[in-house]
Backbone as ProteinMPNN parsed JSONL, in Angstrom:
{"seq_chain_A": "XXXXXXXXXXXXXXXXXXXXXXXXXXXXXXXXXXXXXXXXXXXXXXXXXXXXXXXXXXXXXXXXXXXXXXXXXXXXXXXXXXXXXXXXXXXXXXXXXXXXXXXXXXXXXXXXXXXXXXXXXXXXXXXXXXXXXXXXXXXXXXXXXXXXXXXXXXXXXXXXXXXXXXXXXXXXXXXXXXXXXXXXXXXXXXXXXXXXX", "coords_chain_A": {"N_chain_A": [[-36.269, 25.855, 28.126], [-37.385, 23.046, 28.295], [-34.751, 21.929, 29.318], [-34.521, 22.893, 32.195], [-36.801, 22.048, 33.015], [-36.378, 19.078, 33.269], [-34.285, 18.694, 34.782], [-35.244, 19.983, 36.94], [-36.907, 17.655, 38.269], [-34.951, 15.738, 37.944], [-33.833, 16.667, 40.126], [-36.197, 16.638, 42.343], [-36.194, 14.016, 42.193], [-33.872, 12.96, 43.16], [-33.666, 14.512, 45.389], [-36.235, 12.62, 46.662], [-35.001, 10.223, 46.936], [-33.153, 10.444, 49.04], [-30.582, 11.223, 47.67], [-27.642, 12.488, 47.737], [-25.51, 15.013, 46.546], [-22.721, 14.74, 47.412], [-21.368, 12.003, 48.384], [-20.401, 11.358, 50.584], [-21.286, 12.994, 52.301], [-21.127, 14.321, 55.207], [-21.007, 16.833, 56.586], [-22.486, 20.375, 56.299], [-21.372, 23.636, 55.006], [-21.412, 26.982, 54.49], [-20.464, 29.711, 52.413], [-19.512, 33.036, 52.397], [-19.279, 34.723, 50.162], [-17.745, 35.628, 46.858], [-16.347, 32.949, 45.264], [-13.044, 31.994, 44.787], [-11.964, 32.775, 41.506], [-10.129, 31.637, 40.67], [-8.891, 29.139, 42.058], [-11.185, 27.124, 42.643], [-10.695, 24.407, 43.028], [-10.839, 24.706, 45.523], [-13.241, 24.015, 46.99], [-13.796, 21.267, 46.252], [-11.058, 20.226, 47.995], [-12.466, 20.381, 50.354], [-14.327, 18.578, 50.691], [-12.853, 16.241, 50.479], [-13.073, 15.751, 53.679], [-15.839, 15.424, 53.733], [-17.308, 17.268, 53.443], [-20.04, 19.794, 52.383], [-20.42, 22.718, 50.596], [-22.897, 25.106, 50.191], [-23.577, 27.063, 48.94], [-23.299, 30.474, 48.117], [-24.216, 33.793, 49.4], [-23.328, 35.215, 47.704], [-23.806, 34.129, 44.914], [-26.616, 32.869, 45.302], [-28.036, 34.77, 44.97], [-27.701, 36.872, 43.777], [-28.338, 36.744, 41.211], [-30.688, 35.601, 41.688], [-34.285, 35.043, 42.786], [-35.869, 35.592, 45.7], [-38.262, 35.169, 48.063], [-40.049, 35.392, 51.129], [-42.176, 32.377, 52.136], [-44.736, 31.099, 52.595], [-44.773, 28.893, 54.729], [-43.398, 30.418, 56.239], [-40.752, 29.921, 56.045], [-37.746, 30.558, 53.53], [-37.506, 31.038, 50.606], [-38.161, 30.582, 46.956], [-38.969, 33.057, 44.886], [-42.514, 34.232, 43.738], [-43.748, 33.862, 40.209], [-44.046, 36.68, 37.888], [-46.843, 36.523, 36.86], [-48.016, 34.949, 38.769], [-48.022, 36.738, 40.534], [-50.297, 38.131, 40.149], [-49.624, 40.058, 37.931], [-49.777, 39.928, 34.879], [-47.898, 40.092, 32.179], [-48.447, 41.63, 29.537], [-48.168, 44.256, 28.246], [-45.024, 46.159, 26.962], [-44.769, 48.018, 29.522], [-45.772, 46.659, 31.378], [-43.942, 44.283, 31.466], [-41.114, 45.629, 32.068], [-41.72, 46.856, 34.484], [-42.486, 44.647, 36.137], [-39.358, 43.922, 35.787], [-37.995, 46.02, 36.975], [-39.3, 45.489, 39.533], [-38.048, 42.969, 40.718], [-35.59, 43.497, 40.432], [-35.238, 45.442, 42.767], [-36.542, 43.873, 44.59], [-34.216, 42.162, 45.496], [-32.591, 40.146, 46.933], [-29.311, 40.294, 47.972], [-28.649, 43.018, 47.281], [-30.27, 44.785, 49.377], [-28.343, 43.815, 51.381], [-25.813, 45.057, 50.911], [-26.381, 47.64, 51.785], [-27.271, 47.617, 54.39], [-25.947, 45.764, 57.108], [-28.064, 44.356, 59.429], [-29.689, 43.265, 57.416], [-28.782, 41.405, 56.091], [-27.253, 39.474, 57.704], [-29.4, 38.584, 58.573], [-30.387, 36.854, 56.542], [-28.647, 35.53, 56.609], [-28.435, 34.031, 59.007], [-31.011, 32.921, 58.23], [-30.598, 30.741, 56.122], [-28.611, 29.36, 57.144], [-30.226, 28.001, 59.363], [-32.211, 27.126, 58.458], [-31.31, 25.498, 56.383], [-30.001, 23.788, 57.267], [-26.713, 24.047, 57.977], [-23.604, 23.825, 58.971], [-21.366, 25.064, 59.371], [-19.764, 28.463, 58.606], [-17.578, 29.833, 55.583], [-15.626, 32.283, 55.023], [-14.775, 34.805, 52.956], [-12.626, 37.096, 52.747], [-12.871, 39.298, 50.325], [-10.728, 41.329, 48.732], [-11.737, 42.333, 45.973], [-14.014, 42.546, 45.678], [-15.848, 45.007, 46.729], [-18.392, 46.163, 47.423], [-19.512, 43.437, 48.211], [-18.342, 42.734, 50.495], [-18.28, 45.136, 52.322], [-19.918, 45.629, 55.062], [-18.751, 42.771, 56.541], [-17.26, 42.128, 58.956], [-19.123, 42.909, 60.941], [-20.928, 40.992, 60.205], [-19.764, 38.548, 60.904], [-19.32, 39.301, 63.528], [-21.683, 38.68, 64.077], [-22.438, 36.254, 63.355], [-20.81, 35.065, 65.388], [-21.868, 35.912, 67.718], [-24.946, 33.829, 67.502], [-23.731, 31.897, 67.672], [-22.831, 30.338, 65.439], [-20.41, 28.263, 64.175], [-17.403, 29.911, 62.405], [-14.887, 30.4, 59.996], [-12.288, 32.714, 58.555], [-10.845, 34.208, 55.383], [-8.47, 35.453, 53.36], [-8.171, 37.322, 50.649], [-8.752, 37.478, 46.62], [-10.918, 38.013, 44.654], [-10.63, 37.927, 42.057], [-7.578, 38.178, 41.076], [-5.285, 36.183, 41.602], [-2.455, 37.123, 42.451], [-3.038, 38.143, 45.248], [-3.676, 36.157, 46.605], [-3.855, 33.462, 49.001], [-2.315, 30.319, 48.663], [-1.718, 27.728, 50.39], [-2.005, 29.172, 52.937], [-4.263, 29.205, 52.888], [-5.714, 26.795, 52.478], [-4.195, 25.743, 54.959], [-6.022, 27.042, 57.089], [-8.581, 26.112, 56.461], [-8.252, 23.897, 57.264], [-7.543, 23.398, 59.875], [-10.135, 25.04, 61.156], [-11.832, 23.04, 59.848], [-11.167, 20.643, 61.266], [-12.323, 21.936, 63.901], [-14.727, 21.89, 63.665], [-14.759, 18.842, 64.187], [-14.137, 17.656, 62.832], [-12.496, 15.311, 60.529], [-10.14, 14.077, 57.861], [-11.457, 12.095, 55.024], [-10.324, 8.707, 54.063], [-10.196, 8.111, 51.104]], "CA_chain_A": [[-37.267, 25.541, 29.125], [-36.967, 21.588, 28.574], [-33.675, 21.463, 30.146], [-34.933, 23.347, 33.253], [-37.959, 20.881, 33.608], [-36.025, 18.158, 33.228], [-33.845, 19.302, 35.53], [-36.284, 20.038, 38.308], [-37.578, 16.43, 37.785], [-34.177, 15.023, 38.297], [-33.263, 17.107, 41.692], [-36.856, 16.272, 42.873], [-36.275, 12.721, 42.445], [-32.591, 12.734, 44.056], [-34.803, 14.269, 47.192], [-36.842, 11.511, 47.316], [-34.513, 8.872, 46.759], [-32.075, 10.411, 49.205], [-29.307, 11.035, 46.829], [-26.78, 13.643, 48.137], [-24.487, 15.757, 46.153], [-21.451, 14.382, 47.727], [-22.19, 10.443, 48.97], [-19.428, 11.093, 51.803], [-21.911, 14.461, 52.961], [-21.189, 14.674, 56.476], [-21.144, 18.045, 56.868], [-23.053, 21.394, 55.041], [-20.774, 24.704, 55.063], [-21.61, 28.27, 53.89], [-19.658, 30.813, 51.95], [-19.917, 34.359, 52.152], [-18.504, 35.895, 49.158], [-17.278, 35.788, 45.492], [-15.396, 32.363, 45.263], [-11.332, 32.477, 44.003], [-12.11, 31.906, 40.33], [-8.824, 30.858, 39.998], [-8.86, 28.014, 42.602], [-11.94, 26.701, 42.767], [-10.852, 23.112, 43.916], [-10.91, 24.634, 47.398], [-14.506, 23.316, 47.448], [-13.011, 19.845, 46.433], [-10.409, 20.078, 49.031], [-13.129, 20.156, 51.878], [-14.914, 16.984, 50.049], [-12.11, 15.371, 51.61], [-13.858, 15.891, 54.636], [-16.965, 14.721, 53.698], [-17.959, 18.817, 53.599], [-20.64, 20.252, 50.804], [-20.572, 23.939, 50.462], [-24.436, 24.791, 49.859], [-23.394, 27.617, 48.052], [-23.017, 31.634, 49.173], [-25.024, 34.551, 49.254], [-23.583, 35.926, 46.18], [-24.337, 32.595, 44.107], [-27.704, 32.427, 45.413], [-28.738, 35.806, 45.65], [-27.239, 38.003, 42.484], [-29.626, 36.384, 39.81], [-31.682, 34.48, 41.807], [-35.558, 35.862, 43.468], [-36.196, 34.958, 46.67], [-38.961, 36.162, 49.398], [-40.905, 34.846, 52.239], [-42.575, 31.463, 51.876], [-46.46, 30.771, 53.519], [-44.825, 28.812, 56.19], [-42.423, 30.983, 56.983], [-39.144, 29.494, 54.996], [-37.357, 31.517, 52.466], [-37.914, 29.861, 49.178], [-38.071, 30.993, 45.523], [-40.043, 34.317, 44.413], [-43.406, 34.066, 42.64], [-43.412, 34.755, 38.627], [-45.11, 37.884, 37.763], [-48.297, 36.079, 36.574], [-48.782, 34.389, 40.219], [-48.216, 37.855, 41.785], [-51.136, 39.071, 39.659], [-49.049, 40.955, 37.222], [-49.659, 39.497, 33.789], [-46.853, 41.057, 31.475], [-49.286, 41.944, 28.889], [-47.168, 45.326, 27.432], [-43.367, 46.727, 27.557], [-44.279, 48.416, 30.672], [-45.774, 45.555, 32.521], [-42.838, 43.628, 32.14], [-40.183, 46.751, 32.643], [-42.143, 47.2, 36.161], [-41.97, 43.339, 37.198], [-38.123, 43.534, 35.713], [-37.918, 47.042, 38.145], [-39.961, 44.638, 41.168], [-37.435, 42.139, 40.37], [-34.175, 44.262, 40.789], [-35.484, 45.874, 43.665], [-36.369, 43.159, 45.487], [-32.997, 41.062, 45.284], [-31.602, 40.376, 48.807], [-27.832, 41.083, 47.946], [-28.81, 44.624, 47.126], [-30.428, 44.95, 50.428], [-27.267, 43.796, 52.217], [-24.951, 45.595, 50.347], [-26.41, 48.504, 52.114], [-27.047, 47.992, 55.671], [-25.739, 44.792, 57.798], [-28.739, 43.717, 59.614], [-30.634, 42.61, 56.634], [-28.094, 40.128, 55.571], [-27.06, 39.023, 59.195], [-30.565, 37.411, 59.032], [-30.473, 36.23, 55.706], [-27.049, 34.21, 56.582], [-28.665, 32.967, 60.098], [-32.095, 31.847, 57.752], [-30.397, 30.074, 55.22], [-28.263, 28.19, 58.103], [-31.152, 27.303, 59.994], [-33.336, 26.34, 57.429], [-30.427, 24.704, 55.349], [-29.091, 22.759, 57.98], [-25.389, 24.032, 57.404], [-22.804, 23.286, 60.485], [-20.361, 26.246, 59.677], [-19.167, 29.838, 57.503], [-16.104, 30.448, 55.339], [-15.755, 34.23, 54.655], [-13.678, 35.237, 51.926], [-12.602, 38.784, 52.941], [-12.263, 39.615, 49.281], [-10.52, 42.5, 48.199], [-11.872, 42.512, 44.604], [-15.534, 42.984, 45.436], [-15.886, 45.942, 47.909], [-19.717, 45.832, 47.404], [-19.408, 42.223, 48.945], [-16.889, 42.687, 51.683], [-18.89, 45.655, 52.793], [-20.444, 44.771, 56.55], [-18.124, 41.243, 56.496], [-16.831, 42.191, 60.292], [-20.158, 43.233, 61.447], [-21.684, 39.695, 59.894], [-18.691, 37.705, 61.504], [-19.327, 39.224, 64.957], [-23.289, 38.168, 64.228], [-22.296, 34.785, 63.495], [-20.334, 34.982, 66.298], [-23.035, 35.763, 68.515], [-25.415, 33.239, 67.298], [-22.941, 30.303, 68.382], [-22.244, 29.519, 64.564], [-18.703, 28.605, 63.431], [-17.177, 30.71, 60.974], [-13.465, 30.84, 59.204], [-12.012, 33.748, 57.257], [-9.944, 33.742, 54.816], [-8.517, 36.707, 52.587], [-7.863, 37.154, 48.764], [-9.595, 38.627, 45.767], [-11.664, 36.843, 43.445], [-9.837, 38.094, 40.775], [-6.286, 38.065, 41.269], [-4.423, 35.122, 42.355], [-1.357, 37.607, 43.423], [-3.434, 38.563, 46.095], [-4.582, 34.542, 47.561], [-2.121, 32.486, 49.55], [-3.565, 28.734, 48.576], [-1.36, 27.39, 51.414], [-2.74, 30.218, 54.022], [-6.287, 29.054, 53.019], [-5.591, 25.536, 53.138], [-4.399, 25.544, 56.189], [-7.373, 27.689, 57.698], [-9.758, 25.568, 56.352], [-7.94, 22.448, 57.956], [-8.189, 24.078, 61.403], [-12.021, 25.376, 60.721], [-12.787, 21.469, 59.754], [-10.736, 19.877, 62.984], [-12.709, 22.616, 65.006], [-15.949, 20.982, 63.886], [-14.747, 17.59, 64.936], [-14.184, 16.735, 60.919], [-11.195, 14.448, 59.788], [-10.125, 13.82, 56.252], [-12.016, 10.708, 55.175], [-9.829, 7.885, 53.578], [-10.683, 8.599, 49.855]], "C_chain_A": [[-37.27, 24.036, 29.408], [-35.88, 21.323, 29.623], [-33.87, 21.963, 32.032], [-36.054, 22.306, 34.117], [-37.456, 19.688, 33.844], [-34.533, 18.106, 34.285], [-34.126, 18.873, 37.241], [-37.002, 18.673, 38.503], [-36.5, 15.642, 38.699], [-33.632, 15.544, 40.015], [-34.445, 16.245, 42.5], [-36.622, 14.724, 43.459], [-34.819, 12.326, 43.315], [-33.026, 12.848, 45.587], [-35.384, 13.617, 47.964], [-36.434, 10.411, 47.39], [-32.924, 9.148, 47.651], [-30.77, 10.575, 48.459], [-28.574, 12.38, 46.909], [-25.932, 13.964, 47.18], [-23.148, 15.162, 46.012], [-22.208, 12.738, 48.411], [-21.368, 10.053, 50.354], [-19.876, 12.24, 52.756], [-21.215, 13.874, 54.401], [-21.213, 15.882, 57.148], [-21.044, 19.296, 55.53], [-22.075, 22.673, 55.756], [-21.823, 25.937, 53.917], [-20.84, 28.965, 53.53], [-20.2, 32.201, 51.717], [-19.31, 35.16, 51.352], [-18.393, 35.126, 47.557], [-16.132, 34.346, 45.904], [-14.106, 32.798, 44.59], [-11.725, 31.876, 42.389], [-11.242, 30.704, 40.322], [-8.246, 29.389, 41.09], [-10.156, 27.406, 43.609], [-11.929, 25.056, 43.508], [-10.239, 23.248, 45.299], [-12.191, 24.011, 48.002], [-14.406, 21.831, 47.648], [-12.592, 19.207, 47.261], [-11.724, 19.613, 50.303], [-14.481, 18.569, 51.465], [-13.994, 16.145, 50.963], [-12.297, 14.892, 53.219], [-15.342, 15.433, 55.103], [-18.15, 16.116, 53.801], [-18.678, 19.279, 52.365], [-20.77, 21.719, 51.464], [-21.802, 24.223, 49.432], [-24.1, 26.013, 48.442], [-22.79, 29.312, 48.943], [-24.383, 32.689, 48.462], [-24.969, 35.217, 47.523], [-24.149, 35.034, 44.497], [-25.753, 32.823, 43.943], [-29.077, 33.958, 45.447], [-28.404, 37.013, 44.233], [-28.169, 37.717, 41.345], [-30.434, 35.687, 40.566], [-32.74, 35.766, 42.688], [-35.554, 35.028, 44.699], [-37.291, 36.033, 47.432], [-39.749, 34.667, 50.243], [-42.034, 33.641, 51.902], [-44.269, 31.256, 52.972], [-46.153, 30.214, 54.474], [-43.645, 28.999, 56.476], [-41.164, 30.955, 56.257], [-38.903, 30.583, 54.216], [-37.078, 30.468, 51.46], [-37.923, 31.052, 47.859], [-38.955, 32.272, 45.375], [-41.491, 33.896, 43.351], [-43.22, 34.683, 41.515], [-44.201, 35.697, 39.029], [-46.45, 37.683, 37.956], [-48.705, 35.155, 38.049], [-48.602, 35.732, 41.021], [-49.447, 39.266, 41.177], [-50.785, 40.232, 38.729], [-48.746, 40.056, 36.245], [-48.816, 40.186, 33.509], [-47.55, 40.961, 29.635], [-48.661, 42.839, 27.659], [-45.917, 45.468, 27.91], [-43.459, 46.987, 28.843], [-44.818, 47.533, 31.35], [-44.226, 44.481, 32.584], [-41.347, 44.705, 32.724], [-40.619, 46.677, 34.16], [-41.894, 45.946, 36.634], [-40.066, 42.958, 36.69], [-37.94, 44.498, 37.084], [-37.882, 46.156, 39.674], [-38.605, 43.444, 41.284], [-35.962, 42.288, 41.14], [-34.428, 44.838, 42.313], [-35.834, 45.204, 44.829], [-35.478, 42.01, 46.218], [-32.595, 41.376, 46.894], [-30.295, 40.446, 48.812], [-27.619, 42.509, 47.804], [-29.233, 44.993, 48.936], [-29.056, 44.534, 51.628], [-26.178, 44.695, 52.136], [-25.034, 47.166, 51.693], [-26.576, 48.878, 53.727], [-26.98, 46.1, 55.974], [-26.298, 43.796, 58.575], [-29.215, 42.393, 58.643], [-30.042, 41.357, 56.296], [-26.946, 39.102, 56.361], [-28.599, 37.814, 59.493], [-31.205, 36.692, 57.955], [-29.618, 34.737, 55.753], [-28.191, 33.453, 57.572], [-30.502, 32.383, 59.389], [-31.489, 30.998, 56.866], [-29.363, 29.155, 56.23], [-28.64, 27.368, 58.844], [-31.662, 26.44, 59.086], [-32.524, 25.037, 56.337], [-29.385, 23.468, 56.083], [-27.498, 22.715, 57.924], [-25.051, 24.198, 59.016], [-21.866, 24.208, 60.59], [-19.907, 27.236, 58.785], [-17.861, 29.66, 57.111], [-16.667, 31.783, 54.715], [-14.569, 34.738, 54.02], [-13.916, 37.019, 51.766], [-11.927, 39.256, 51.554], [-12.061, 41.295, 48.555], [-10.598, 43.006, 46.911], [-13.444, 42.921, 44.375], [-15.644, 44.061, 46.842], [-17.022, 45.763, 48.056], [-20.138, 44.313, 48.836], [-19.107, 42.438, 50.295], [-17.656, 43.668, 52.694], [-20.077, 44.891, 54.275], [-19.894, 43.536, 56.712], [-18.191, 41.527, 58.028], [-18.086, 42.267, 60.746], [-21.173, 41.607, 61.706], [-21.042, 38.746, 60.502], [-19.083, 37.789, 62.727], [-21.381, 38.539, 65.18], [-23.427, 36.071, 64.247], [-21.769, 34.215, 64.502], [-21.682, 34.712, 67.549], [-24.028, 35.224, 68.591], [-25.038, 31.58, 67.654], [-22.581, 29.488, 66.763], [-20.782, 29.861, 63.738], [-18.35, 28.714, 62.54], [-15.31, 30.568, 61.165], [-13.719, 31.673, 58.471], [-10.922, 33.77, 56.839], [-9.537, 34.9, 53.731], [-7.82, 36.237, 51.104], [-8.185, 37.645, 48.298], [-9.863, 37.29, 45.106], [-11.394, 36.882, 42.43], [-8.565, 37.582, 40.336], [-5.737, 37.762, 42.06], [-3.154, 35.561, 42.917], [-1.953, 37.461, 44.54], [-4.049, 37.209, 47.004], [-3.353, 33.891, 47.804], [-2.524, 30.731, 49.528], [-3.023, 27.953, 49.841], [-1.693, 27.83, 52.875], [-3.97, 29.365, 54.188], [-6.195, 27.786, 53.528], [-5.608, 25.129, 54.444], [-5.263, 26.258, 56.982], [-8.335, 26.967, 58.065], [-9.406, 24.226, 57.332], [-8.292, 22.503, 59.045], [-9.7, 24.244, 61.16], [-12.661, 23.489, 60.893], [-12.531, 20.492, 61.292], [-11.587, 20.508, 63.872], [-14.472, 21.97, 65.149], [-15.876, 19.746, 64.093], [-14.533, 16.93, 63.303], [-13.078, 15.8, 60.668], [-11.468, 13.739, 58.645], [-10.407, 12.339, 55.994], [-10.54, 10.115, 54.218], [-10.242, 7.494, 51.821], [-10.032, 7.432, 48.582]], "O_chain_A": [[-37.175, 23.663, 30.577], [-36.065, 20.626, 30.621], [-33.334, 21.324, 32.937], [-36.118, 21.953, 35.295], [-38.06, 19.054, 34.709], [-33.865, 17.075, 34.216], [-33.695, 18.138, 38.13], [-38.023, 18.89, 39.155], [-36.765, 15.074, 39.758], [-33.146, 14.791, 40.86], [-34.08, 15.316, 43.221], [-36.765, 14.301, 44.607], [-34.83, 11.367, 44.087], [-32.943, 12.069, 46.537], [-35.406, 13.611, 49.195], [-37.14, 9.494, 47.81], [-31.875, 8.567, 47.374], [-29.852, 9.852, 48.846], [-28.91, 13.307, 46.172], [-25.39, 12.932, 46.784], [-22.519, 15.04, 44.961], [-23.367, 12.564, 48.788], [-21.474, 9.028, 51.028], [-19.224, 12.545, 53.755], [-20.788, 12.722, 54.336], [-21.461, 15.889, 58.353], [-20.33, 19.399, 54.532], [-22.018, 22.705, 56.986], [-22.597, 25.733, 52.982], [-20.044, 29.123, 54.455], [-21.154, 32.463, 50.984], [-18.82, 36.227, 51.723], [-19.019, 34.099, 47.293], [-15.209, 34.543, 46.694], [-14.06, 33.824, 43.912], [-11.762, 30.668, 42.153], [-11.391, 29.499, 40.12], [-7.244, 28.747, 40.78], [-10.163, 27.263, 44.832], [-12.788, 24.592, 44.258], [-9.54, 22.496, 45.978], [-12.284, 23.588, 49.154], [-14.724, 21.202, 48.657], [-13.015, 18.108, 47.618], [-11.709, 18.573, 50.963], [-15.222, 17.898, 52.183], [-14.343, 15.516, 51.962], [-11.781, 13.925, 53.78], [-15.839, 15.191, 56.203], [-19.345, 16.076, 54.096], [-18.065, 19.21, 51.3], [-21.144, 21.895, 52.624], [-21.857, 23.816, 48.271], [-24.352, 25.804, 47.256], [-22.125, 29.371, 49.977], [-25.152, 32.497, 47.52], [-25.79, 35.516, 46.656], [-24.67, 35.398, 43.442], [-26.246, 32.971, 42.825], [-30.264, 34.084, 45.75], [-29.176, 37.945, 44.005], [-28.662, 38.611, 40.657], [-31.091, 34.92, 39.863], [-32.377, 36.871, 43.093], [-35.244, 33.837, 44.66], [-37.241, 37.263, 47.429], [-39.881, 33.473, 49.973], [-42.965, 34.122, 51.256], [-44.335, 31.42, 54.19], [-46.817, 30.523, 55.463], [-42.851, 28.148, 56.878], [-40.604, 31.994, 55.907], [-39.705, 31.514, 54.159], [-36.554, 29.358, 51.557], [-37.68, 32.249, 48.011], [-39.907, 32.183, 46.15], [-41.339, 33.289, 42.291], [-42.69, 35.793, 41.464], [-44.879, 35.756, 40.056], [-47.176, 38.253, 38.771], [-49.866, 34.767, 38.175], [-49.055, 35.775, 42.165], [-49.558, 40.466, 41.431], [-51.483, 41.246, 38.693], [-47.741, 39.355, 36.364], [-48.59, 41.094, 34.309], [-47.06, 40.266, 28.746], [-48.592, 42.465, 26.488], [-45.581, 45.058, 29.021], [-42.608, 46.498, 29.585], [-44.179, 47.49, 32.401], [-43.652, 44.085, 33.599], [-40.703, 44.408, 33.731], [-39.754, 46.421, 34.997], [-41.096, 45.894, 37.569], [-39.514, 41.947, 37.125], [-37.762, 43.946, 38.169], [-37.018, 46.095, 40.549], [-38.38, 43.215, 42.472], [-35.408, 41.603, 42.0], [-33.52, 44.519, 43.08], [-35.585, 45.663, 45.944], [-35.799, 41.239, 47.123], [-32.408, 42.345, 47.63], [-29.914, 40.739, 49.945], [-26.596, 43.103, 48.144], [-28.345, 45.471, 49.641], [-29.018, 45.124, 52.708], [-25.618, 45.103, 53.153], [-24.062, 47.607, 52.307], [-26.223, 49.924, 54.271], [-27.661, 45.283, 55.354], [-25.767, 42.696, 58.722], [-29.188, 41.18, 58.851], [-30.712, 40.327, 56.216], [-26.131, 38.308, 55.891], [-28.778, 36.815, 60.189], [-32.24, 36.042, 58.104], [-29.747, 33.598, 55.305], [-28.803, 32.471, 57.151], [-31.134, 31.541, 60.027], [-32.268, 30.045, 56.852], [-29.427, 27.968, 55.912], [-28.067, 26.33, 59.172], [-31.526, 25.218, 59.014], [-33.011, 24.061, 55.768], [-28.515, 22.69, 55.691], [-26.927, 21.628, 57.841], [-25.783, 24.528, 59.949], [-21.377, 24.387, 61.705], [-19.493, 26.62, 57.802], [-16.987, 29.383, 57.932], [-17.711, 32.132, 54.164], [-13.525, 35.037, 54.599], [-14.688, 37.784, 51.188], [-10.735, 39.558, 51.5], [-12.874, 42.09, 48.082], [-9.845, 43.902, 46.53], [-13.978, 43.406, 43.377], [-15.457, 43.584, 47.962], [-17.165, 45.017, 49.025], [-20.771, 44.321, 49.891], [-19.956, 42.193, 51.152], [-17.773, 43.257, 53.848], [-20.771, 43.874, 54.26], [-20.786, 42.848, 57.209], [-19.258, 41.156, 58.519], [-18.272, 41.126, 61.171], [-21.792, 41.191, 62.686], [-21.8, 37.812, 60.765], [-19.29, 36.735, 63.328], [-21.996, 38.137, 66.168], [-24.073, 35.175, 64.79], [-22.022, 33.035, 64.746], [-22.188, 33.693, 68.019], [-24.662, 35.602, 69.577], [-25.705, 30.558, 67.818], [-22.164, 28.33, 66.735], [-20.272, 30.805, 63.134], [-18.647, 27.953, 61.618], [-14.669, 30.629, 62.214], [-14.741, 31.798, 57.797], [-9.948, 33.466, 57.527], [-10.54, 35.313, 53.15], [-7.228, 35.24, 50.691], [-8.337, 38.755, 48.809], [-9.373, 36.163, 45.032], [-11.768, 36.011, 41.646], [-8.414, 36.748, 39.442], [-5.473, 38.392, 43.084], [-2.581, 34.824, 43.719], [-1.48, 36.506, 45.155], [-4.801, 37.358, 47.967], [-2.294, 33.773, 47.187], [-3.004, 30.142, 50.496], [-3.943, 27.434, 50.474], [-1.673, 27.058, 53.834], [-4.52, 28.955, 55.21], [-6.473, 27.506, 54.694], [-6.465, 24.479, 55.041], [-5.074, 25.763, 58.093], [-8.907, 26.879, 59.152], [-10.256, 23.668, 58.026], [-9.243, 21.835, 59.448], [-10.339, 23.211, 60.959], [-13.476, 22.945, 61.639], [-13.313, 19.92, 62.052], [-11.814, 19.796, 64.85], [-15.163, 21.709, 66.134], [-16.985, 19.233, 64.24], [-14.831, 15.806, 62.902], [-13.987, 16.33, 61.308], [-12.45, 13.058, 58.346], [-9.783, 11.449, 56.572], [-9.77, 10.943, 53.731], [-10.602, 6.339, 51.592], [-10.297, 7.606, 47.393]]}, "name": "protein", "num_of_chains": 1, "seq": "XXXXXXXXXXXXXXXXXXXXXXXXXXXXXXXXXXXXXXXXXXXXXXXXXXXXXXXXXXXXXXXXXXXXXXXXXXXXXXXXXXXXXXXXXXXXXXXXXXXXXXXXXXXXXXXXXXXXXXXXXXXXXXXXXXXXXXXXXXXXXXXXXXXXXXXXXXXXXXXXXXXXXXXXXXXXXXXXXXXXXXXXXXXXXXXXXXXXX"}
């Protein structure tokens, strides 16, 4: 619990003191999927750019709570004990683990395409991100499930998306030169060029 507080202390204060992630930010990206374990300094690569990848749905959304914020935003989930559900016995906390699972917004996408068509276009609004990569990964079907559907939504919203295929597993299946060059195009298309590093 210390390390969490202390933590939340230190982000807060990066917030207020301005202090970005990357110190060359110029531009926020989104990912929609299961990164490549196995070549992870594709996030790196677009540093070169001056690009931070905020994170992706499955990152932010597989262990994490989220719901509807008082003014409107999508923000963090209340604990149990602020949603009036002390966890008192086994089954009070079993039921807010149940409320818990059940209310996860990757589950809800998984299953129909809307829901997580307007999860992507809140977390782009609200997050200030400038463009999608979409890792059509053939290792999470769950994932991948509605990708085309979410592509033509991003489409129709006016925000620019790359895709890029692989598995998140197995590096037979990823072409690091394919992606590379994808992403290079994708970054030129937002007006990006590789900073001088």
């Amino acid at each position: 619990m210390h390390f969490y507080e202390e933590l939340l202390a230190e982000v807060k204060s990066r917030v207020s003191d301005h202090i970005a992630a990357l110190a060359t930010e110029r531009c926020r990206l989104w990912d929609d999927g299961i990164p490549p374990w196995y070549f992870l300094k594709l996030y790196r690569y677009l540093e070169h750019y001056g690009a931070v990848v905020l994170g992706s749905i499955y990152t932010y959304t597989l262990h994490g709570a989220w719901e509807n914020q008082p003014d409107g935003s999508w923000g963090p989930a209340r604990t149990p004990e602020q949603r009036g559900m002390p966890l008192k016995t086994r089954d009070d906390a079993l039921r807010a683990l149940a409320l818990w699972y059940l209310e996860k917004p990757i589950y809800e996408g998984m299953c129909l395409p809307a829901p997580k068509n307007e999860q992507l276009l809140r977390i782009i609004r609200e997050w200030h991100v400038k463009g999608m990569m979409m890792h059509m990964n053939r290792g999470c079907e769950g994932l991948s499930l509605g990708q085309m559907e979410h592509r033509l939504a991003m489409m129709k919203a006016k925000v620019p998306i790359t895709v890029y295929e692989g598995n998140s597993a197995d590096k037979r299946e990823f072409d690091e030169n394919q992606v590379l060059d994808r992403l290079d195009a994708f970054m030129e298309s937002l007006g990006m060029k590789k900073l001088d590093l």
